[in-house]
C-alpha positions in Angstrom: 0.0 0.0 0.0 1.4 3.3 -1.0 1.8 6.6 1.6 -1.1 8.2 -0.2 -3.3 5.1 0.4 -2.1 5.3 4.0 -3.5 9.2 4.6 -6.6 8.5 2.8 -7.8 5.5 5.0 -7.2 6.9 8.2 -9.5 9.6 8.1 -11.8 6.8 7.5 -10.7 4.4 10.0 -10.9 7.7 12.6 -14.5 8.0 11.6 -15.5 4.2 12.0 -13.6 4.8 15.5 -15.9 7.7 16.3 -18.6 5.7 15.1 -18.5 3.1 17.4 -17.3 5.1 20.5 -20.9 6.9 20.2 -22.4 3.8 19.3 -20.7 2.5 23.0 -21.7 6.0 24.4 -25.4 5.2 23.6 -25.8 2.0 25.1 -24.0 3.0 28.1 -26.5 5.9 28.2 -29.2 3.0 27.5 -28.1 0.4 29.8 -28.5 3.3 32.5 -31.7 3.8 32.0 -33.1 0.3 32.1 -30.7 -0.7 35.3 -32.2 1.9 37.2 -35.9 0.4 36.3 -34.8 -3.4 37.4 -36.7 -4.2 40.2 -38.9 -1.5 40.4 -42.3 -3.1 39.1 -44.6 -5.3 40.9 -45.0 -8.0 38.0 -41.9 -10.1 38.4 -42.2 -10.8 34.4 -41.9 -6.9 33.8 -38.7 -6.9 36.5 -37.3 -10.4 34.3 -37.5 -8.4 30.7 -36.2 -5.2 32.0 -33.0 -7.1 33.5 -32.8 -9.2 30.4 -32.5 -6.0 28.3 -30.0 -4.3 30.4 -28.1 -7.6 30.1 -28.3 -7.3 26.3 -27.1 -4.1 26.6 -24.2 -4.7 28.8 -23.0 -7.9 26.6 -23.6 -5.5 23.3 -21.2 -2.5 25.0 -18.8 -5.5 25.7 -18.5 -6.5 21.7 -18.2 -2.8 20.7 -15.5 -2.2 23.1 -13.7 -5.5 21.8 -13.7 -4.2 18.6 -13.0 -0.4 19.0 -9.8 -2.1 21.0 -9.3 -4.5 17.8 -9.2 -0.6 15.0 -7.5 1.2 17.5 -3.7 0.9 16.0 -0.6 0.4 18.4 2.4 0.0 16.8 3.9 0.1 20.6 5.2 3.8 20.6 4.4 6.4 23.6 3.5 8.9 21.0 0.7 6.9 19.5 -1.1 6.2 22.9 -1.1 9.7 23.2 -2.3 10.8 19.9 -5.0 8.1 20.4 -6.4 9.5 24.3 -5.9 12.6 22.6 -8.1 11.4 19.8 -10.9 9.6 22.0 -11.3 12.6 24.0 -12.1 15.1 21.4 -14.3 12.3 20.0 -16.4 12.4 23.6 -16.2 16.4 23.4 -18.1 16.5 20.3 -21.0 13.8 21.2 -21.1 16.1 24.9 -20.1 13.0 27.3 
């Protein structure tokens, strides 16, 4: 792969990167809401579904995470890490988390 492939696919990888961190950002958000309703309804089929959704939820966070990790490059130097916190944080300043 040539330098100028290089440049032009990493804009693109960076926006599948954001992509997914909001997607993670969402179901966290999500997963929030439905924890704080387990348990709270007197039909103990209501209280099952809810805490079978926030399950879903927390497994589905789990496999975007796994793969954010899996895009994410490291090529082992100090530099990179940084560039990358430095790139996840403006990524969570724009969505407002």
């Amino acid at each position: 792969m040539s330098d100028d492939d290089e440049h032009r696919s990493d804009p693109y990888e960076r926006g599948r990167r954001d992509g997914l961190r909001l997607a993670l950002a969402m179901l966290a958000a999500e997963e929030g809401k439905w924890a704080a309703l387990v348990g709270e309804s007197p039909s103990w089929r209501t209280n099952q579904t809810r805490e079978v959704r926030r399950k879903m939820l927390e497994v589905a966070q789990k496999r975007i995470h796994t793969v954010l990790n899996r895009m994410t490059p490291s090529n082992g130097d100090s530099g990179d890490g940084e560039a990358i916190s430095g790139e996840l944080a403006a990524a969570l300043d724009k969505i407002g988390l």
